[in-house]
N, C-alpha and C positions, 0 to 999 in steps of 0.2 A: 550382377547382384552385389549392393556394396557390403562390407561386411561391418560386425556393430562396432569396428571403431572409427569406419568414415559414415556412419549413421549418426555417433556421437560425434566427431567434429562439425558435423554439416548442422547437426542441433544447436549449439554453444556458439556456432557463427550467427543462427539465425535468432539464437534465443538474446544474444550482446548484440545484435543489432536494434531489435525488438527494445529493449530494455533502454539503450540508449537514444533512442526516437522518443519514447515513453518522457526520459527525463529532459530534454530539451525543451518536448510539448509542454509538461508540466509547470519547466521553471517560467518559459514567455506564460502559461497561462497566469499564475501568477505575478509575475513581475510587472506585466504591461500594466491589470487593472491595480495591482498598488501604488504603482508611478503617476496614471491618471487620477487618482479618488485623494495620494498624496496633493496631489499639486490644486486641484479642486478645493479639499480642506487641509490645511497642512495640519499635524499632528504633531504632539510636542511629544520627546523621547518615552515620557511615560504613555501613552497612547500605545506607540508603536511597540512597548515592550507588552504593555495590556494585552493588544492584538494579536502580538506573536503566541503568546501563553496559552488566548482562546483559543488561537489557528490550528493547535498541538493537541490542545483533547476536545475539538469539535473536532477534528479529522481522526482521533484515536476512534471517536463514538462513530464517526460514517464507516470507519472499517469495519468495527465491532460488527454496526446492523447490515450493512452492504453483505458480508462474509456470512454471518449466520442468516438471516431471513430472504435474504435472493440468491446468493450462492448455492445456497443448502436446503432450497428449496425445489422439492421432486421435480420433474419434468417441468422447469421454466428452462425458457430462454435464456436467460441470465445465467441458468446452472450450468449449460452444457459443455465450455471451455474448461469449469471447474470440475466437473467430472471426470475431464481428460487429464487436467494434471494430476490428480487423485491418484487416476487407473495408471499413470506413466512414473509415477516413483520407483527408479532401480532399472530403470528402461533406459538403451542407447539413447532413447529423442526425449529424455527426461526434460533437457534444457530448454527445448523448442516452447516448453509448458511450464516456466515458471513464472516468467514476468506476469505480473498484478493487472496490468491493462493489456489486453490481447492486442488492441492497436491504441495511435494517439489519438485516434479519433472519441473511443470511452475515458480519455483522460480532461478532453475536452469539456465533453458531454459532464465529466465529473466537476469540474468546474464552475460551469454553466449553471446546472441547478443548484448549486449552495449555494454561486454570488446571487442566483432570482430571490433567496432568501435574504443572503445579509446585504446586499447594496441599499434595495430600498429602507431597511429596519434602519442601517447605519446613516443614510441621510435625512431621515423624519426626525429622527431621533437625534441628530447634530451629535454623533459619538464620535467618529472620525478615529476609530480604532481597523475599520476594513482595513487599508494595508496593511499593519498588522497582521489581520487575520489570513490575508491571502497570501503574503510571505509562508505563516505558518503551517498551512493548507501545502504548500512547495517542498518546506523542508521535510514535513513530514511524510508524503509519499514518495519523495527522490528516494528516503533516508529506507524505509519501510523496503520500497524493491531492492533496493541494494541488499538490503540484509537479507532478505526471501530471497535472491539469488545465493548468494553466500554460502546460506544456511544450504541451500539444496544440494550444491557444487562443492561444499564443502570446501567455502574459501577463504581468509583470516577474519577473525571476526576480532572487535578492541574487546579487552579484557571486561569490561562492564557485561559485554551483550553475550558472552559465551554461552549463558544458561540459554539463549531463543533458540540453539538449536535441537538442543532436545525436551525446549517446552514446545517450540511449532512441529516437532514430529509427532507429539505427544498424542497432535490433532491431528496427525493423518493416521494413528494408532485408531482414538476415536473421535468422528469428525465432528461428535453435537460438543466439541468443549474447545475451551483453548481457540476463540478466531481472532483474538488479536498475534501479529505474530512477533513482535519484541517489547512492548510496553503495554503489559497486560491490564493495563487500569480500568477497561469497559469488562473484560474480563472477571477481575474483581468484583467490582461493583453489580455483578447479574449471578456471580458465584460458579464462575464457569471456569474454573485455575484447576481443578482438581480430576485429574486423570490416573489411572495406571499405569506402571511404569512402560516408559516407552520402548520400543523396539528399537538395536540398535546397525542404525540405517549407513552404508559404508557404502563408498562410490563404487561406482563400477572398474 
């Protein structure tokens, strides 16, 4: 029977493997189609910084509704990984259940249905800001799991992002608030910032 500190090691091995799968998938998912839709229409530096901006708070808003309305919603499919990380904070196998995409195959998939959206829009419409956008779709879920690792593991966060750890605990305090978990801007804007004060959450 292992005890709960080779339950916690064996978690943190599989939880940094997990997590590092997740970001490789994500960066080739984006990089490849920005490279090809680049080179198809090239895009002059303002484009591409255009793109990148949009890429940053359309992916802020996929978290926002992803997190609140399929996460947190009763008995879906979608919810039941998110249930588990819920019920496993303060648990040796916390780590097995933090990363954001359970495999690379949902980081795909998350891909997939935004470019169905912005490919076609971005080439009817001759805007030629996609790469852009899908860089920014890259950086901002690399960046998002890192910090939801972090935060959970309790591991250096840069001085700006100090406060995501106890605004994202804030939501597992209570879960209808707070689903963005380091740039609360969709947050804001639905009026969802404002919790009690949170509980204070110390590793194991």
């Amino acid at each position: 029977m292992p005890t709960a500190k080779e339950v916690r090691q064996i978690a943190v091995r599989n939880g940094l493997a997990k997590k590092r799968a997740n970001a490789i998938v994500a960066a080739l998912s984006g990089v490849l189609p920005a490279t090809l839709l680049a080179f198809y229409g090239p895009p002059n530096w303002h484009r591409w910084l255009a793109g990148l901006i949009i890429g940053l708070i359309w992916a802020n808003g996929v978290e926002y509704a992803y997190h609140r309305w399929l996460l947190h919603r009763p008995r879906s499919a979608f919810s039941q990984g998110h249930r588990d990380h819920h019920a496993r904070i303060g648990t040796p196998d916390e780590a097995e259940h933090v990363t954001l995409g359970s495999s690379p195959l949902n980081v795909v998939i998350l891909f997939a249905v935004n470019g169905l959206v912005l490919i076609p829009m971005d080439l009817l419409l001759h805007l030629r800001i996609a790469p852009g956008i899908f860089l920014g779709w890259t950086l901002y879920i690399i960046t998002a799991e890192e910090i939801h690792w972090r935060i959970h593991m309790y591991g250096w966060l840069p001085p700006g992002l100090r406060f995501a750890r106890a605004y994202h605990f804030g939501h597992h305090d209570i879960p209808n608030s707070r689903y963005n978990i380091f740039l609360p801007l969709f947050d804001w804007l639905f009026g969802n910032t404002a919790v009690s004060k949170s509980r204070s959450y110390r590793p194991a």
